[in-house]
Backbone bond lengths (Angstrom), bond angles and torsions (degrees), N, CA, C in turn:
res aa  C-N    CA-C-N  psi(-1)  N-CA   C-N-CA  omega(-1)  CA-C   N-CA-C  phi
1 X - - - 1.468 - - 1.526 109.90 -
2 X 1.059 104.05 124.13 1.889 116.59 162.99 1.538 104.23 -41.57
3 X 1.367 111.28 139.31 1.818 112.12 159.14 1.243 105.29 -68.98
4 X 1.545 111.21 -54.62 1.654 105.86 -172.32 1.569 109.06 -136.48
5 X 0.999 124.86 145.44 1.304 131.25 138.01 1.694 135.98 -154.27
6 X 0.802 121.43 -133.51 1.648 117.29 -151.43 1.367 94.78 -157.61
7 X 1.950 125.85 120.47 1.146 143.76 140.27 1.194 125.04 -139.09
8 X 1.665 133.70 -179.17 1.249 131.33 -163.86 1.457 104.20 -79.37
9 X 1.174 112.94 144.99 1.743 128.79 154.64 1.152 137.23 1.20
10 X 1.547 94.32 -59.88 1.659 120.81 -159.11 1.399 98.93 154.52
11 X 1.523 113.08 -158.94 1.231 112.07 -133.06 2.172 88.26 -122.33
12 X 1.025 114.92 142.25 1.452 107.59 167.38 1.779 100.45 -179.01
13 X 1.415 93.40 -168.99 1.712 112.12 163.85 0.860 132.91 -166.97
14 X 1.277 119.50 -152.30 1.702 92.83 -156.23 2.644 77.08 -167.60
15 X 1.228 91.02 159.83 1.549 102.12 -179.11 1.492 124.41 -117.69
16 X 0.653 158.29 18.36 1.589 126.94 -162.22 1.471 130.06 -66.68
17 X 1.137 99.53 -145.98 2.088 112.53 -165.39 1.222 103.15 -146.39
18 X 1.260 105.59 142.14 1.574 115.98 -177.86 1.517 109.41 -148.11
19 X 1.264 108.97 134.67 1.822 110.50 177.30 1.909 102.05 18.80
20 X 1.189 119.57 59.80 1.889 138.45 -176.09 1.712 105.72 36.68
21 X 1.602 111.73 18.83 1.625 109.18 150.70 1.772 121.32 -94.64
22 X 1.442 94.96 123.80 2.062 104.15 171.69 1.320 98.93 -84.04
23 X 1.647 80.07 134.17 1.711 118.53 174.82 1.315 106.63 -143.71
24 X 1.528 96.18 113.63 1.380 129.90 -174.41 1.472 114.53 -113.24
25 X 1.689 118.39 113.25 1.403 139.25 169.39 1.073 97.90 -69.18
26 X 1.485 110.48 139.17 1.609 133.02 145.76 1.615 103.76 -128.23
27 X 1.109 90.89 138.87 1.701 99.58 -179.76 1.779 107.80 -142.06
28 X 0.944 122.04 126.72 1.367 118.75 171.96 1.900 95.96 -147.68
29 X 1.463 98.32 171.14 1.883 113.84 -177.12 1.580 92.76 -111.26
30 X 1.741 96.28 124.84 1.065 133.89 -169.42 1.686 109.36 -97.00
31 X 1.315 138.65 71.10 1.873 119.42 -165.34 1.808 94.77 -80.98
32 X 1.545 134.29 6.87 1.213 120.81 171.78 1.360 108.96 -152.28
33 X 1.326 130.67 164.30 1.395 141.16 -172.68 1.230 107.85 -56.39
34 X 1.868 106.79 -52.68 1.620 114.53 -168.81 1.806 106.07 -67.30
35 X 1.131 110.98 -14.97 1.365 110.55 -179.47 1.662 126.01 -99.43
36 X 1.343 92.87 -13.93 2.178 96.56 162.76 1.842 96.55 -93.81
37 X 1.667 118.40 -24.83 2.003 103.26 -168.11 1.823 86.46 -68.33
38 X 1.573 132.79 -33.11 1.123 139.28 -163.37 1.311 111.36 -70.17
39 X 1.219 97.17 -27.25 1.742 97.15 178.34 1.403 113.35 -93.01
40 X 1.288 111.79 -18.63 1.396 124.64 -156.03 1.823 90.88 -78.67
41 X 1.386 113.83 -61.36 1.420 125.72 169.30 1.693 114.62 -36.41
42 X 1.196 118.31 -53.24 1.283 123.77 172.28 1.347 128.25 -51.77
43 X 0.854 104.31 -29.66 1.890 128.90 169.01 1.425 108.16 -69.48
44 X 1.254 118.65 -48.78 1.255 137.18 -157.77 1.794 100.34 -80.65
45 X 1.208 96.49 -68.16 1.819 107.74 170.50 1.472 103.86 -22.48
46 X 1.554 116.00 -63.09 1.436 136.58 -131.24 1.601 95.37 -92.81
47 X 1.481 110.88 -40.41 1.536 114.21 175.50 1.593 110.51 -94.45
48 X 1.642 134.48 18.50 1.127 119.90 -152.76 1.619 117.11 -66.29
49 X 1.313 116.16 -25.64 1.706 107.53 154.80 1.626 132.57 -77.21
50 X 1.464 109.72 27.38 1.882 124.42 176.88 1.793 84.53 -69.65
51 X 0.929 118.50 -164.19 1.150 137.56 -137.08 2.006 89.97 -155.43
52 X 1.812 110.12 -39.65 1.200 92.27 -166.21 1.692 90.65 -164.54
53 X 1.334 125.48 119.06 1.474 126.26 162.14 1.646 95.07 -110.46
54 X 1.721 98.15 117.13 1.284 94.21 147.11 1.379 114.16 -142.21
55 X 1.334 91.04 163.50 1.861 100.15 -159.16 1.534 105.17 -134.06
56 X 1.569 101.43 173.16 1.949 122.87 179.40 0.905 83.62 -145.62
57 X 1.912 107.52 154.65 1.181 136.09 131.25 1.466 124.21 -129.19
58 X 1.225 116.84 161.96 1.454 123.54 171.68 1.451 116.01 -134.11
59 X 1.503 146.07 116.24 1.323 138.10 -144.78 1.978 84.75 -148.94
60 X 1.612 81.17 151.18 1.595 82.31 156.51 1.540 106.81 105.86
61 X 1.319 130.10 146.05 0.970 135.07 170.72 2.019 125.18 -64.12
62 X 1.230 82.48 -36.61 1.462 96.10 167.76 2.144 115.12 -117.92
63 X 1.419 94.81 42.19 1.460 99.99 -176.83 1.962 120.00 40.98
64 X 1.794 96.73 36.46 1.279 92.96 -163.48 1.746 104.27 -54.31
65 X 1.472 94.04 -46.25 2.166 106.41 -168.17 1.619 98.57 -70.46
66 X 1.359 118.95 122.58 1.094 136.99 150.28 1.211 115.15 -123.07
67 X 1.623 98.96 148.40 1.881 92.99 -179.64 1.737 88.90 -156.99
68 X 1.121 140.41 -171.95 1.272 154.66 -172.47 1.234 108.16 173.37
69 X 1.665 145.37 139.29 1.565 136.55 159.94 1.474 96.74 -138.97
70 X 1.485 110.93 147.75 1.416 108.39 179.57 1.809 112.49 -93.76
71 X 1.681 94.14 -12.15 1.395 100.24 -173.27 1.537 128.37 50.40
72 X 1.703 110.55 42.23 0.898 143.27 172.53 1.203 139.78 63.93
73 X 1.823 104.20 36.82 1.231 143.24 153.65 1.449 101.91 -67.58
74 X 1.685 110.24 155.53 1.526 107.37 178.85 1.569 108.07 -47.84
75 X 1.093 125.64 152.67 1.539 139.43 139.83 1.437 113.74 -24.44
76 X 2.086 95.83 114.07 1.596 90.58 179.25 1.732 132.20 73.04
77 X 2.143 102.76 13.10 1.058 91.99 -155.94 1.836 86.06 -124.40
78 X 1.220 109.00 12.41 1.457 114.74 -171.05 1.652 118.36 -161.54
79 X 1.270 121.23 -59.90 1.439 108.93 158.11 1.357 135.52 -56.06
80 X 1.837 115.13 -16.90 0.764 115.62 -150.18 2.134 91.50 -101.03
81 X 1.047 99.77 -51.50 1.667 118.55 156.86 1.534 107.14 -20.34
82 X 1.466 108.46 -61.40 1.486 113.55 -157.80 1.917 103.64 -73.07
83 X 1.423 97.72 -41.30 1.815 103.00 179.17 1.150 107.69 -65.61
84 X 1.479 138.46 -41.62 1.454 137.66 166.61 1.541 113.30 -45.42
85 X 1.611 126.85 -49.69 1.531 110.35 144.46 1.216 132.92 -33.13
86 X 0.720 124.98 -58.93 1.785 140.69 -179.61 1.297 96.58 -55.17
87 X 1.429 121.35 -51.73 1.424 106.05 175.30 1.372 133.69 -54.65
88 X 1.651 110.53 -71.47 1.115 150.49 133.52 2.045 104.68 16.44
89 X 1.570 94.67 -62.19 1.471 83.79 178.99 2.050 109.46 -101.34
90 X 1.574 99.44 -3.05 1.780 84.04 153.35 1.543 85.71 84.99
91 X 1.341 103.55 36.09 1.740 95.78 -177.53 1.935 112.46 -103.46
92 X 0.816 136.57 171.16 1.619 131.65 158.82 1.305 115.01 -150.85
93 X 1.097 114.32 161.21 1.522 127.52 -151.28 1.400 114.43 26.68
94 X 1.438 93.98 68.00 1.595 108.12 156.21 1.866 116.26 -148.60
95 X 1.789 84.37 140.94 1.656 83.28 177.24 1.453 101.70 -122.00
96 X 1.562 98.86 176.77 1.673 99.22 -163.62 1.778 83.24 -148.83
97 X 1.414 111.09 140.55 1.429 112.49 172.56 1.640 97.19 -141.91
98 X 1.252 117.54 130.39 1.511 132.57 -153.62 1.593 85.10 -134.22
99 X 1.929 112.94 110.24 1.424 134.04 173.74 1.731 96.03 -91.09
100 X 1.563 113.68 138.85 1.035 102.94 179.58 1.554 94.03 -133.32
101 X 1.149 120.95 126.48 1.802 128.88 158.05 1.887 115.24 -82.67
102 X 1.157 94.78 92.05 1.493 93.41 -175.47 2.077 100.41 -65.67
103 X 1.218 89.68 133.89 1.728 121.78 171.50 1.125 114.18 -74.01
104 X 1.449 142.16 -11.67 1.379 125.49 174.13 1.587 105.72 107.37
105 X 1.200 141.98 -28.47 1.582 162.75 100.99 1.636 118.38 6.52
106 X 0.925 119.51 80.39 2.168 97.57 166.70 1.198 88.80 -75.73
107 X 1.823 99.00 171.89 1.317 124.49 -156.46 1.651 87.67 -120.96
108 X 1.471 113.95 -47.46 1.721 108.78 -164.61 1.398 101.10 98.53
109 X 1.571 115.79 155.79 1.602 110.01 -161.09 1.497 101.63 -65.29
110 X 1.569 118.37 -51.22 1.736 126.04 155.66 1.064 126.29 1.06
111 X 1.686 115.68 -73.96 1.013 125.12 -175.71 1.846 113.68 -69.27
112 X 1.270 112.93 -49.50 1.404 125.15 -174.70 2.098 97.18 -53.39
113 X 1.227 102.61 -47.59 1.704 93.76 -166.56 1.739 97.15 -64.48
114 X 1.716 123.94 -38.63 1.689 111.82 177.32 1.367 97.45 -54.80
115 X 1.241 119.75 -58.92 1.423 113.99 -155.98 1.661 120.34 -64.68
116 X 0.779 142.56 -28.82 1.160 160.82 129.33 1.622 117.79 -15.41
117 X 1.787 98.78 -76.67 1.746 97.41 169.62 1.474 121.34 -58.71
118 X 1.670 109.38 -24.49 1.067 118.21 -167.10 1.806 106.33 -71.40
119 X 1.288 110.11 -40.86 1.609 107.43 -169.72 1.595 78.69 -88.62
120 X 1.127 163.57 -0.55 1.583 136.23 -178.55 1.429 89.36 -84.10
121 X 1.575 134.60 -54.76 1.435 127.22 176.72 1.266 111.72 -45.83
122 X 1.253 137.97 -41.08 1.165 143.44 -155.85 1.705 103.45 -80.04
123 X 1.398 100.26 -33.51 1.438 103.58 -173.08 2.108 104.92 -80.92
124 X 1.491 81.73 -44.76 2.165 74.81 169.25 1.104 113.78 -62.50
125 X 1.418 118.81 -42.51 1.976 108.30 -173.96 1.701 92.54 -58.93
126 X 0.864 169.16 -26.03 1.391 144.88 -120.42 1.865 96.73 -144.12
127 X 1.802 119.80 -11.71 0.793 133.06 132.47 1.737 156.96 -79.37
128 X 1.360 93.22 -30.49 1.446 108.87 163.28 1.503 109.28 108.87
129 X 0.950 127.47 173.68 1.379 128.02 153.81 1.604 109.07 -140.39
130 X 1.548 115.74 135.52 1.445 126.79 170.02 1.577 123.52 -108.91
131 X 1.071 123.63 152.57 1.663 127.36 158.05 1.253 103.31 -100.26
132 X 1.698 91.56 137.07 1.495 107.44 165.29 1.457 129.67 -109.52
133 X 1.206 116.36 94.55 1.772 100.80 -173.61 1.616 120.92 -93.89
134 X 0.940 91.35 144.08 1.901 116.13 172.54 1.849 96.11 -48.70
135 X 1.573 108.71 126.09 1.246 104.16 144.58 1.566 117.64 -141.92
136 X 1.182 110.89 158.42 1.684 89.93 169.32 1.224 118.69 -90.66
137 X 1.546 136.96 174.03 0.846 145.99 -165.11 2.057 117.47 -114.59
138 X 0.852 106.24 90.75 2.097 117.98 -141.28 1.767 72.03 -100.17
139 X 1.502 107.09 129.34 1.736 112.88 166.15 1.641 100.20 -118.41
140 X 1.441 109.19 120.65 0.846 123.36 172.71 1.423 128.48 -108.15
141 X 1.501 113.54 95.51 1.626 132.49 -174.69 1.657 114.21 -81.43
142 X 1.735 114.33 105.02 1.115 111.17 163.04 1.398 102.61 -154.72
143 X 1.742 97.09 171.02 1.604 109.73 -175.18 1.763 110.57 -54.39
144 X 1.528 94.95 169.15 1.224 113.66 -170.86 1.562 114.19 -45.71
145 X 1.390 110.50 -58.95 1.091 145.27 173.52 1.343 117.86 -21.34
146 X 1.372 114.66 -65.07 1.130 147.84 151.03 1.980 134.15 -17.05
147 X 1.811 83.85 -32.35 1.949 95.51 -167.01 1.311 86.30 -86.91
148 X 1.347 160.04 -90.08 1.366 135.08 -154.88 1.142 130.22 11.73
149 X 1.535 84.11 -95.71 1.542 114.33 172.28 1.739 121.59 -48.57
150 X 1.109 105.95 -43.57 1.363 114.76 -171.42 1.605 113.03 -64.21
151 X 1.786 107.89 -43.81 1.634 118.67 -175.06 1.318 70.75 -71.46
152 X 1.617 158.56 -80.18 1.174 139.39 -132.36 1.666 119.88 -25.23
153 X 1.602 69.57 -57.36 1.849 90.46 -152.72 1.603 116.26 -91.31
154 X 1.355 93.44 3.17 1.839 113.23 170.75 1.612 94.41 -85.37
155 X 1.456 128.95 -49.46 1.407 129.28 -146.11 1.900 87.96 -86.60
156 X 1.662 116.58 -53.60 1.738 108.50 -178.01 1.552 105.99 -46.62
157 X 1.423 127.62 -21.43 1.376 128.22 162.49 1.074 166.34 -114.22
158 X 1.365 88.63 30.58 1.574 131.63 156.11 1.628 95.96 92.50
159 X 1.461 129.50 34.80 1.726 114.39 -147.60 1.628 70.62 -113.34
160 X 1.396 103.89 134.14 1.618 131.08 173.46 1.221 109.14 -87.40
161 X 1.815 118.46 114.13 1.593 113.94 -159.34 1.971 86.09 -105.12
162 X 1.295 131.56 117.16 1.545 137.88 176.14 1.390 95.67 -71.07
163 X 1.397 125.75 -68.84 1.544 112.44 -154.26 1.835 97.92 -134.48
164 X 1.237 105.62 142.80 1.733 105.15 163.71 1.836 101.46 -124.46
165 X 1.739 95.43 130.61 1.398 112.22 -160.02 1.674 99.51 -111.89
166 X 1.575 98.84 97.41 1.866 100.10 176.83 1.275 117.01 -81.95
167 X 1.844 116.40 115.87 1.708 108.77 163.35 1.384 80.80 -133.18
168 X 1.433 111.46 -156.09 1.489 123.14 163.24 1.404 130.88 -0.28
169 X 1.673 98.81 -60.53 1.480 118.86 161.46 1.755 113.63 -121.79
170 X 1.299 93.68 178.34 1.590 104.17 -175.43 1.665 93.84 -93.82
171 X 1.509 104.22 145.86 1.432 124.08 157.72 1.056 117.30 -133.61
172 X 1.483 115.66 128.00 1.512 133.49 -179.33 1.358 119.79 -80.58
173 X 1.209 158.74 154.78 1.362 151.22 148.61 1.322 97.70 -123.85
174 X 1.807 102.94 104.99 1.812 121.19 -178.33 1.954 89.50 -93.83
175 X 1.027 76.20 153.96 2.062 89.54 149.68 1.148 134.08 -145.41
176 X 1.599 120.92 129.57 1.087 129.90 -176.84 1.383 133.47 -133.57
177 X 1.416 104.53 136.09 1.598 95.65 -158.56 1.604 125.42 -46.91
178 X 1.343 97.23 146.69 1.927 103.15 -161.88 1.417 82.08 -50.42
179 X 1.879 126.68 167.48 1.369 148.42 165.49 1.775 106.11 77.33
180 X 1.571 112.87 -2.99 1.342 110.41 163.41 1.404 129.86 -144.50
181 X 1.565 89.86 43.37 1.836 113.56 169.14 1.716 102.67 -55.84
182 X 1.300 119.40 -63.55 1.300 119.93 -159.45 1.467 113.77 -63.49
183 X 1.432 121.92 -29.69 1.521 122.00 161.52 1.498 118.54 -48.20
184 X 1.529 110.02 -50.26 1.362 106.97 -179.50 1.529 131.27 -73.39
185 X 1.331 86.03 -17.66 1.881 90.18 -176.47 1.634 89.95 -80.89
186 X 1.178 130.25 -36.25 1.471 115.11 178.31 0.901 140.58 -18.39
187 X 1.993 89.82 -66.91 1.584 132.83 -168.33 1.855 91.05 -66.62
188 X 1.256 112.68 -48.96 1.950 102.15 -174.86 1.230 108.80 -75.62
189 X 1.562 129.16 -10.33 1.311 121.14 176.85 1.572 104.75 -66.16
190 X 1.419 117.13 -53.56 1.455 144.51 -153.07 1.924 85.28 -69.73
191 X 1.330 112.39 -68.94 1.508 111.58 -177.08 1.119 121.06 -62.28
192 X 1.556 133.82 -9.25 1.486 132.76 169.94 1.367 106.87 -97.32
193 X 1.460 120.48 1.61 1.971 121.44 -151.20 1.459 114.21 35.71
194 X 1.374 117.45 37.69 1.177 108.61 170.68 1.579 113.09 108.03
195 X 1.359 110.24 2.81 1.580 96.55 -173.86 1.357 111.21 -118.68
196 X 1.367 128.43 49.04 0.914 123.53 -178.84 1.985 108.70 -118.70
197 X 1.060 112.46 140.01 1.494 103.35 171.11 1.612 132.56 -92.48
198 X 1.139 140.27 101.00 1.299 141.08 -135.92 1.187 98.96 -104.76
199 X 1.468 127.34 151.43 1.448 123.02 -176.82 1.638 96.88 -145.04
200 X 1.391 136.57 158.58 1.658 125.95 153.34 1.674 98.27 -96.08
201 X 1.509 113.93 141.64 1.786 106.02 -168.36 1.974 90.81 -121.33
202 X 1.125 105.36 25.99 1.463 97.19 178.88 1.611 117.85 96.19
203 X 1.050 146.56 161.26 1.796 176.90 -138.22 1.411 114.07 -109.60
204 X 1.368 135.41 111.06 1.520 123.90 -178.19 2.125 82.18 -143.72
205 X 1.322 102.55 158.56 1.151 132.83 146.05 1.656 140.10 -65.14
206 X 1.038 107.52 96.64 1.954 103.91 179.13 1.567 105.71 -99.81
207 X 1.545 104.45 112.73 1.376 107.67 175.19 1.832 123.60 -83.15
208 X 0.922 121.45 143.00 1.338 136.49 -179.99 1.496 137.58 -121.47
209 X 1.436 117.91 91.84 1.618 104.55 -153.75 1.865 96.55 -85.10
210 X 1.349 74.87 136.33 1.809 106.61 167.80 1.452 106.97 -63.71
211 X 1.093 101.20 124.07 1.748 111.12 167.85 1.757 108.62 -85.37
């Protein structure tokens, strides 16, 4: 798992107009191949009298899935536009499929590659972009006594408590970013004097939308 990175929101779009051709963004977050070709089709179904769906994706932890199609726009003059967004903003697992109703107007290869990048931006602003960071999931088992003070001094430090687990005793589930587990269990060793029971409960994602 990545500590951090950067993809879209969720799923939306966004429209504009160009020399009287519609170009229509779809953007949604893709975490597998079969799930941007799935979207890609859906677009396609839904626009099947466009004139032109072409789409990018980028998938993968290490951007292994790339794909681009111009869908029979010149070569390089539309899929290729739209993945350079995707790049451009450093995003992954996201695809973008840009429907175009040609207006009666050519654009020229020029014009087609702005227009193109231009509605893929258009389609992220109107979706968003978030970071997701790695944290672990630290369960912290102690007496009753104990939770006051303890949520205190988790919350003066910004420590994000996910779940509190009531039996006998209280258990906390803090999170902290992966590579600084061992700082935090410190800090509850030091604030319980030792009486706290520490566990690692596994890896989750905290998303964060980018302004």
């Amino acid at each position: 798992m990545l500590d951090v990175y950067l993809t879209v929101s969720g799923s939306g779009e966004a429209e504009i107009e160009i020399q009287k051709s519609r170009f229509i963004a779809y953007v949604q977050r893709a975490e597998q191949e079969e799930t941007a070709v799935a979207f890609v089709e859906q677009i396609r179904k839904k626009h099947w009298n466009a004139t032109h769906n072409c789409f990018a994706y980028i998938i993968g932890e290490n951007d292994q899935w790339q794909k681009a199609d111009d869908d029979g726009e010149p070569s390089g003059t539309a899929g290729k536009p739209i993945l350079e967004i995707i790049k451009k903003n450093q995003l992954k697992d996201t695809v973008i499929v840009v429907t175009r109703y040609f207006g009666g107007i050519k654009l020229g290869a020029g014009g087609l590659i702005r227009a193109y990048g231009k509605s893929a931006s258009a389609g992220l602003k109107a979706v968003g972009v978030a970071e997701r960071q790695n944290y672990t999931r630290i369960g912290v088992e102690i007496e009753y006594t104990f939770l006051g003070m303890l949520e205190n001094q988790l919350r003066l430090q910004e420590y994000r408590i996910e779940d509190k687990i009531f039996t006998d005793k209280i258990k906390l589930i803090v999170l902290e970013k992966v590579g600084k587990e061992e700082l935090l269990e410190q800090k509850v060793i030091d604030w319980t004097a030792g009486q706290a029971t520490l566990s690692r409960e596994g890896q989750v994602y905290v998303e964060t939308p980018i302004v």
